[in-house]
Backbone as JSON, one array per atom type, in Angstrom:
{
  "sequence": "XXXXXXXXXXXXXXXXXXXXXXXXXXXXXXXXXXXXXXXXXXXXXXXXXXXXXXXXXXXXXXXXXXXXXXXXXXXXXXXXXXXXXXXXXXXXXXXXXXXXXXXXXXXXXXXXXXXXXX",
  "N": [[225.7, -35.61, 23.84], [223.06, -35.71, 21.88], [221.14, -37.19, 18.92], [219.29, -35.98, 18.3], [216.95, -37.12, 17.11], [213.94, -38.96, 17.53], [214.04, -41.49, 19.65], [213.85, -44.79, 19.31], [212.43, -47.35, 21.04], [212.23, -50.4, 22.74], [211.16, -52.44, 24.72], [213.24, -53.6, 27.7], [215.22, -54.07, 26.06], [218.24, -52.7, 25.28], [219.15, -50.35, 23.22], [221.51, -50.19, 20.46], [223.0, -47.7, 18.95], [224.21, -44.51, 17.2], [224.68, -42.99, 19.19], [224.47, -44.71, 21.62], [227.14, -45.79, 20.89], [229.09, -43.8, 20.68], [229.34, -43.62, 23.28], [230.1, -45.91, 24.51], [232.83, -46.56, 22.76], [235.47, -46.58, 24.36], [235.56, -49.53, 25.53], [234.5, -50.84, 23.41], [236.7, -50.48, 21.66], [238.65, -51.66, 23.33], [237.51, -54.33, 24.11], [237.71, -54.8, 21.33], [240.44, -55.46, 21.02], [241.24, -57.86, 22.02], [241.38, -59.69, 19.89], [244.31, -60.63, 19.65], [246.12, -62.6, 21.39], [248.04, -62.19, 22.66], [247.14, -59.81, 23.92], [244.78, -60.45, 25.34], [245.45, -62.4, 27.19], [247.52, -60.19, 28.47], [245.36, -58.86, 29.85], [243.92, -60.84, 31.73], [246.12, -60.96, 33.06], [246.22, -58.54, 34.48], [243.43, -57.0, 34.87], [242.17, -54.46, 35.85], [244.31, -52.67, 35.2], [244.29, -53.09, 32.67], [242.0, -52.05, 31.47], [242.04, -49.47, 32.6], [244.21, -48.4, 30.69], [242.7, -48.41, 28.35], [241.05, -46.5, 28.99], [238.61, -46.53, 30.15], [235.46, -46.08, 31.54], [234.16, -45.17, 35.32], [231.71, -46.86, 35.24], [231.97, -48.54, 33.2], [233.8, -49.79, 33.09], [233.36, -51.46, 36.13], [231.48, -53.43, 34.83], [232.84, -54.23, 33.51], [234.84, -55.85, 34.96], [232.87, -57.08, 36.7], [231.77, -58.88, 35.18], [229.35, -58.63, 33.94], [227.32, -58.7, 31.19], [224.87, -57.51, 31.06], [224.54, -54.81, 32.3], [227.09, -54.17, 30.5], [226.56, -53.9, 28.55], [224.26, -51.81, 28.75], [226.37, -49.43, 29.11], [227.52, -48.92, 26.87], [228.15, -50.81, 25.21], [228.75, -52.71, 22.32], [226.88, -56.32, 21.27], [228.55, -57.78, 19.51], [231.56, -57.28, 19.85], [231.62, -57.57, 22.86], [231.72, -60.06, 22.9], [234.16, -60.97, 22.25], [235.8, -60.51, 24.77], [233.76, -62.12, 26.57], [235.03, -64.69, 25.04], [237.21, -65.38, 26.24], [236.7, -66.02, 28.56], [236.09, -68.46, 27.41], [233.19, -68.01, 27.3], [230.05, -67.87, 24.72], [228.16, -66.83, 22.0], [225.92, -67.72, 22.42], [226.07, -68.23, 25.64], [225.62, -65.17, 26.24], [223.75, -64.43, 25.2], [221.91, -65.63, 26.84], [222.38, -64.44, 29.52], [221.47, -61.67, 28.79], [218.65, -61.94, 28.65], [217.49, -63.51, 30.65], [217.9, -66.4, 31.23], [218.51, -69.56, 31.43], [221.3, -71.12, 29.92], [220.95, -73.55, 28.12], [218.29, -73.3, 28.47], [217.78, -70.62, 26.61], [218.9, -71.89, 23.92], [216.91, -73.57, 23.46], [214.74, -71.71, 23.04], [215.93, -70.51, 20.71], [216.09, -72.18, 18.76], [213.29, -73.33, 18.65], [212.82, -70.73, 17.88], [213.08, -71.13, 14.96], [211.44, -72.53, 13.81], [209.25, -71.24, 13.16]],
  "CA": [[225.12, -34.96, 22.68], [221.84, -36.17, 21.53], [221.01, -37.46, 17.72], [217.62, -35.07, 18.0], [215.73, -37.9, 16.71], [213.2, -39.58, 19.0], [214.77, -42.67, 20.02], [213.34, -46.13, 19.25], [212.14, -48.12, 22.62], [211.78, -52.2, 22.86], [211.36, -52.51, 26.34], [214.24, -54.62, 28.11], [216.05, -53.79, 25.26], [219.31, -51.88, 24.95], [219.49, -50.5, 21.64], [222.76, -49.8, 20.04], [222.78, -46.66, 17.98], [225.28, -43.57, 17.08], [225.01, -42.36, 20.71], [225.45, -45.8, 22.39], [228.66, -46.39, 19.64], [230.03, -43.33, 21.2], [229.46, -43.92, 24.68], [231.45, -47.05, 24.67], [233.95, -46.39, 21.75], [236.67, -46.9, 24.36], [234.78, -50.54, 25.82], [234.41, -51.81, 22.24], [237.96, -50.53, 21.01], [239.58, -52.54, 24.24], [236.95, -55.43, 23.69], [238.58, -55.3, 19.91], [241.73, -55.74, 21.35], [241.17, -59.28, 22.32], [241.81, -60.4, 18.62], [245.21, -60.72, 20.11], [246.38, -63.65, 21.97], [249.07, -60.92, 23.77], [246.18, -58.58, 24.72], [244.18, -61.53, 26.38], [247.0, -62.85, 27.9], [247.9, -58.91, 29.75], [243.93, -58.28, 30.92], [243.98, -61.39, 32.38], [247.54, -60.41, 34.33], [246.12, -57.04, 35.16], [242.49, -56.62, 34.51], [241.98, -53.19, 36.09], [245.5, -51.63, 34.47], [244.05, -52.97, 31.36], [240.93, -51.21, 31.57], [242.2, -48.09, 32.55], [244.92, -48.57, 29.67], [241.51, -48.36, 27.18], [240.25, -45.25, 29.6], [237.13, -47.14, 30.12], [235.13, -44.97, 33.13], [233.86, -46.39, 35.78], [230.33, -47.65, 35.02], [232.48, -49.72, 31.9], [235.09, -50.7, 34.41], [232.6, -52.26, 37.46], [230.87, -54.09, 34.5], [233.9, -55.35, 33.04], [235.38, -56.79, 36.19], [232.31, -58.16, 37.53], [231.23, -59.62, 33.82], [227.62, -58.64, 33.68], [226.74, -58.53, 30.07], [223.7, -56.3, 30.56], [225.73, -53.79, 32.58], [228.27, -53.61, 29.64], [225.54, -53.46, 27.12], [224.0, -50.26, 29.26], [227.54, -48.44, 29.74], [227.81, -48.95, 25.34], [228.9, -52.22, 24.4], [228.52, -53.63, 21.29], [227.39, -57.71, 22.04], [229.86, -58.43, 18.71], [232.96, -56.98, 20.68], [231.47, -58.07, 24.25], [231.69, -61.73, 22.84], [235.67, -61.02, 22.11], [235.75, -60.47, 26.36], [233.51, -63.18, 26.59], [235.43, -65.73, 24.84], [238.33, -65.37, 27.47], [236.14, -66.88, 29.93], [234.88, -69.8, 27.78], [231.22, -67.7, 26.94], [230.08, -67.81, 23.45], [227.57, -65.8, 22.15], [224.66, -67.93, 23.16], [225.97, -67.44, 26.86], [225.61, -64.14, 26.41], [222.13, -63.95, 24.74], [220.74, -66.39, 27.7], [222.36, -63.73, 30.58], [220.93, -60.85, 28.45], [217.51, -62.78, 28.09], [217.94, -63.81, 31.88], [216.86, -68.01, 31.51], [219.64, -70.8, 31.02], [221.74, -71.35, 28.18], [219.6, -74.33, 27.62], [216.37, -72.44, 27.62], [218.24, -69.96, 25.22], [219.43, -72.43, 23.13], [215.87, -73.89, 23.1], [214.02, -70.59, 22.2], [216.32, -69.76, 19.25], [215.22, -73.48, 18.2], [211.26, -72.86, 18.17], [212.18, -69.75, 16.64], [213.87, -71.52, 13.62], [210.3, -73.83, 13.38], [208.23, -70.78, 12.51]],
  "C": [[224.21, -35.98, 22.01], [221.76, -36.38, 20.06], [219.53, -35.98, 17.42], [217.1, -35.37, 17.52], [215.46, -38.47, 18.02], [213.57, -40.72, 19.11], [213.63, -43.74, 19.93], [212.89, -47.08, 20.45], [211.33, -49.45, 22.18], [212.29, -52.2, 24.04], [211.98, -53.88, 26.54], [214.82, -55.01, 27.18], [217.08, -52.53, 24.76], [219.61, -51.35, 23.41], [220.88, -49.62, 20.99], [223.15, -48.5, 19.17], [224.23, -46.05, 18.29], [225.66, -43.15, 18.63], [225.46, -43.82, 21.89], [227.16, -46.3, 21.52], [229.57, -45.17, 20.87], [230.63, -43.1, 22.57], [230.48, -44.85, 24.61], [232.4, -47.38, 23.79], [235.41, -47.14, 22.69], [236.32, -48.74, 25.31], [235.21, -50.77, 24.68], [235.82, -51.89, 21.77], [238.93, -52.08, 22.29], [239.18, -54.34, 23.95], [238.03, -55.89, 21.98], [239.88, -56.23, 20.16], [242.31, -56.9, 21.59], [241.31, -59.95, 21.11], [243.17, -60.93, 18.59], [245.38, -61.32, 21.29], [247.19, -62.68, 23.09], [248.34, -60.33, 24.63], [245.37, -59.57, 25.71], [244.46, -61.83, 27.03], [247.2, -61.46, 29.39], [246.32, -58.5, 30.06], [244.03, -59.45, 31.51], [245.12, -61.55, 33.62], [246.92, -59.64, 35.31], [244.49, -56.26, 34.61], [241.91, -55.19, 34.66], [242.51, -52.08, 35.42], [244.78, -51.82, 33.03], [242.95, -52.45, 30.58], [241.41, -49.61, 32.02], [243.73, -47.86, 31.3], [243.88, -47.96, 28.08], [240.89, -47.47, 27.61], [238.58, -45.77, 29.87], [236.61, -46.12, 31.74], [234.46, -45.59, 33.73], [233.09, -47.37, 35.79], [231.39, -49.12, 33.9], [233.18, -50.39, 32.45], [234.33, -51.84, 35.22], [231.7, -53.17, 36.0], [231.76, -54.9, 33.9], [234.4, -56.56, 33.6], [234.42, -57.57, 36.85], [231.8, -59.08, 35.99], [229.6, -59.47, 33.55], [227.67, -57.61, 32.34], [225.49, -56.95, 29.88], [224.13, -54.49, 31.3], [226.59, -53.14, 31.33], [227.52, -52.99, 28.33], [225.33, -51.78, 27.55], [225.52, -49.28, 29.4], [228.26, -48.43, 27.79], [228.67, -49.68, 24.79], [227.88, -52.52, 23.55], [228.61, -55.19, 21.46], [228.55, -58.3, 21.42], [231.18, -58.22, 19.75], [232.51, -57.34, 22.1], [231.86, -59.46, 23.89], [233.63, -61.96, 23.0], [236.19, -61.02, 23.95], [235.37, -61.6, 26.79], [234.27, -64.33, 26.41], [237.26, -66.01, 25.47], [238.29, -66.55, 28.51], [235.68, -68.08, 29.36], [233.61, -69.36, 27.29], [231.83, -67.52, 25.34], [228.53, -66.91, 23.3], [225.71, -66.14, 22.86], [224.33, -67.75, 24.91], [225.82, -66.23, 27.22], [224.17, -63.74, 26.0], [221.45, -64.82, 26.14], [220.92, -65.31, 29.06], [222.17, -62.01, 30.52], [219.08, -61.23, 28.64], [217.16, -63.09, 29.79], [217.21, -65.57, 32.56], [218.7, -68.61, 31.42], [220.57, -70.52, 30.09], [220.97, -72.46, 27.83], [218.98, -73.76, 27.0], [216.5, -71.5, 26.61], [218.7, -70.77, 23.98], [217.58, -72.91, 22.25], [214.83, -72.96, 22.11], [214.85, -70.31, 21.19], [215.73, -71.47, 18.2], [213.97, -73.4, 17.36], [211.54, -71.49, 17.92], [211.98, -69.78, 15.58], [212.79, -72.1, 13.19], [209.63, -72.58, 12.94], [208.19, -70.28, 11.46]]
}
């Protein structure tokens, strides 16, 4: 179900709105879930059970398990709650803007730099 406004477009950009919120409602709620040392703890036991535990379908699933950021973004992740997944593995949010972005973390680190100079 469609907003029946004309949608916003920044090319090679995912944009987050009411209709991506509700696409991945059950993605972001599971992502939430990681605020909990327990919950981190049982996806890392059982990563699949714990995805179908959150009903995630499969597009949200195959992006979960393989970790591709821009995958999870397209299937309606929020990057705030992708970072809570993220920081499982160790990524923070700049690893996640450089394999959205698709350069280094360096070279991401760099460009938010010379953004800060202008």
């Amino acid at each position: 179900m469609g907003s029946g406004k004309q949608k916003r477009v920044i090319p090679g950009t995912t944009l987050f709105d009411g209709d991506m919120a509700r696409k991945g409602y059950a993605l972001n709620k599971m992502c939430f879930s990681f605020n909990s040392a327990d919950n981190r703890a049982a996806f890392l036991t059982d990563k699949e059970g714990y995805c179908d535990k959150y009903g995630l379908n499969a597009e949200q699933k195959a992006a979960v398990l393989s970790l591709q950021v821009l995958d999870m973004l397209a299937a309606g992740g929020n990057a705030y709650y992708l970072a809570k997944l993220g920081g499982i593995f160790g990524l923070d949010m700049q690893d996640i803007g450089a394999q959205q972005t698709g350069v280094t973390k360096d070279e991401f680190k760099a460009k938010l730099v010379a953004a800060g100079r202008r």
